[in-house]
VEXDREN-628824 format. One record per residue: residue in three letters; x, y, z of N, C-alpha, C in turn. Coordinates in steps of 0.001 Angstrom, whole numbers, plus 500000, padded with zeros to 6 digits. Layout:
ALAXYZXYZXYZ/...
! end
This chain:
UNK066774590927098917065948589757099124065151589921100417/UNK064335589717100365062892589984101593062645588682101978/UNK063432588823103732063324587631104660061559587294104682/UNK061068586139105607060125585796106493059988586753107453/UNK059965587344107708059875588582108979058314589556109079/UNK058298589295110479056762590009110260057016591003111213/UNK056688592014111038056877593532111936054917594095112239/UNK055322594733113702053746595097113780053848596720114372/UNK052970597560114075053232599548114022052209599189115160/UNK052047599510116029050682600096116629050995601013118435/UNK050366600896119193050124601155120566051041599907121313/UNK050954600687122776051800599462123456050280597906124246/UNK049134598691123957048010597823124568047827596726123181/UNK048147597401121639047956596151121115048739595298120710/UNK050522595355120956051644594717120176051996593392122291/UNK051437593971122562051511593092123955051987591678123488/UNK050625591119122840050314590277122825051003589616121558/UNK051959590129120911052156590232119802053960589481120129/UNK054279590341120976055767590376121103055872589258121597/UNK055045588374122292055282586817122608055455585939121358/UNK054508586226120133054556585669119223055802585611118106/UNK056711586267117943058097586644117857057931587605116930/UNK056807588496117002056769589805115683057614590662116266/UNK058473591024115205059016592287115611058193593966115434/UNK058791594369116723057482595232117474058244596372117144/UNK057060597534116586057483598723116399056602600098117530/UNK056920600201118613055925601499119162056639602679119028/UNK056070603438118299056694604657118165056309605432119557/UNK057382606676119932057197607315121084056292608245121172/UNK055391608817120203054500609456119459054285608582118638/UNK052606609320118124052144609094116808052025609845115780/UNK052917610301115819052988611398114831053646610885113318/UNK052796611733112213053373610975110809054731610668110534/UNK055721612099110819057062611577110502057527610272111787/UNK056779610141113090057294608887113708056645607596113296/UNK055925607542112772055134606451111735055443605928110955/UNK056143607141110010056783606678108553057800605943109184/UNK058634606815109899059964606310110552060329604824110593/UNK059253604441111710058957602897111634058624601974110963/UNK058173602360110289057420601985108642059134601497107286/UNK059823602929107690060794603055106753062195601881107072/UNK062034601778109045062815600860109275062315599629108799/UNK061027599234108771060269598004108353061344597384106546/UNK060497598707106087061372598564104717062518598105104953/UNK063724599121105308064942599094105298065314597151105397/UNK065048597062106630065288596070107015064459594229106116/UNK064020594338105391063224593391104144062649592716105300/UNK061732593449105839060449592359106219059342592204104978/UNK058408591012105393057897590704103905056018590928104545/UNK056366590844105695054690591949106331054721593423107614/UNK053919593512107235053714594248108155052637595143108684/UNK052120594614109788050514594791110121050191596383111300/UNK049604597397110649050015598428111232048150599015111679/UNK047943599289113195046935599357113640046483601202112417/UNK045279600785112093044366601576111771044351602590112010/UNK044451603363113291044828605122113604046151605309113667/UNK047153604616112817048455604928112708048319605079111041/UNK047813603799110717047815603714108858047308605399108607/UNK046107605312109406045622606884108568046235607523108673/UNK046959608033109367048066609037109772049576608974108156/UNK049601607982107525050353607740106323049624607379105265/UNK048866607573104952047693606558104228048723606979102704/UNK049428608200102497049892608693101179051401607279101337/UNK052369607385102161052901606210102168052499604741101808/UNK051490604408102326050987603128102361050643602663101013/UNK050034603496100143049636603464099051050896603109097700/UNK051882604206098191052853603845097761053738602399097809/UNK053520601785099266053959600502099094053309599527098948/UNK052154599503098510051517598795098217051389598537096389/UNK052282599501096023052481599082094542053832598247094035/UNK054507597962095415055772596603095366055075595833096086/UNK055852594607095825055346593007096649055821593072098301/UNK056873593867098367057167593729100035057411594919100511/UNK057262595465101621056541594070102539054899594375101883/UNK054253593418102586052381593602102427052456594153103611/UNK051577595426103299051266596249104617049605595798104811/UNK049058595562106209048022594820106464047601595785107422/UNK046390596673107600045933597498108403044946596663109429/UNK045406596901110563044834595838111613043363597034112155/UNK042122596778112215041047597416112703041303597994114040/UNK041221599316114582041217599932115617040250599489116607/UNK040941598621117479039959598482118884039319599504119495/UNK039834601211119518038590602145120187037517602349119258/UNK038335602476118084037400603774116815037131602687115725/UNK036511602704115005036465602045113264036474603468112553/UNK037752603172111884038015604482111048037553603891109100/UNK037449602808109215036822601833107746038238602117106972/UNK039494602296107255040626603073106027040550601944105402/UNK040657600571105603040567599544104955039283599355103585/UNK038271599637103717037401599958102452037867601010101933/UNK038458602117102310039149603201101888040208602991100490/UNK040906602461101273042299601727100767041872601390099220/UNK040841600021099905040523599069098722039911600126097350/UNK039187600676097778037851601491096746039024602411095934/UNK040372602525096284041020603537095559041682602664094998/UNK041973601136095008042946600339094212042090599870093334/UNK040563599740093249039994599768092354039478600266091240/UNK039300601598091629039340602639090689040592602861089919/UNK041828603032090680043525602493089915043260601640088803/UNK042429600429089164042439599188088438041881598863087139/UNK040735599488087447039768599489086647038990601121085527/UNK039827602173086589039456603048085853037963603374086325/UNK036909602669087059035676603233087681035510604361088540/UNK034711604919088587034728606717089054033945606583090455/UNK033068605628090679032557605137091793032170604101092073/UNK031969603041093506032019601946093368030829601646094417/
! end
């Protein structure tokens, strides 16, 4: 059963502001994929029912993400990168559509 619980992946400049709000905070010590998933996998483990993961981390799993995004929990929510716009978010979408619909380009 998948609590109310909201978990957030990112840097320590963007969960700052976060950890007041009572999200439970994930900074990995690296960003590296297997420390990503890692955090990601504790997210799972533990039935949070979101979880909002900054943009140059998502890309770094994007083959994970995809995968959980075909169960209801948690909703993984890619938060826009304050240095870079990497767009993974139109990314994301344009491939669940084609999934969906079977269209070859959009």
């Amino acid at each position: 059963m998948t609590e109310n619980k909201i978990a957030i992946i990112g840097d320590k400049d963007l969960i700052e502001g976060f950890s007041v709000a009572g999200f439970f905070i994930s900074c990995p010590e690296e960003d590296s994929p297997s420390a990503i998933e890692g955090a990601l996998d504790k997210i799972v483990k533990e039935n949070f029912s979101i979880c909002f993961i900054l943009e140059r981390y998502a890309s770094k799993i994007k083959k994970r993400i995809s995968e959980l995004q075909k169960s209801p929990y948690p909703s993984v929510v890619i938060l826009p990168d304050y240095q870079k716009a990497l767009n993974l978010n139109q990314q994301l979408l344009k491939e669940i559509v084609v999934r969906a619909t079977g269209a070859v380009s959009i």
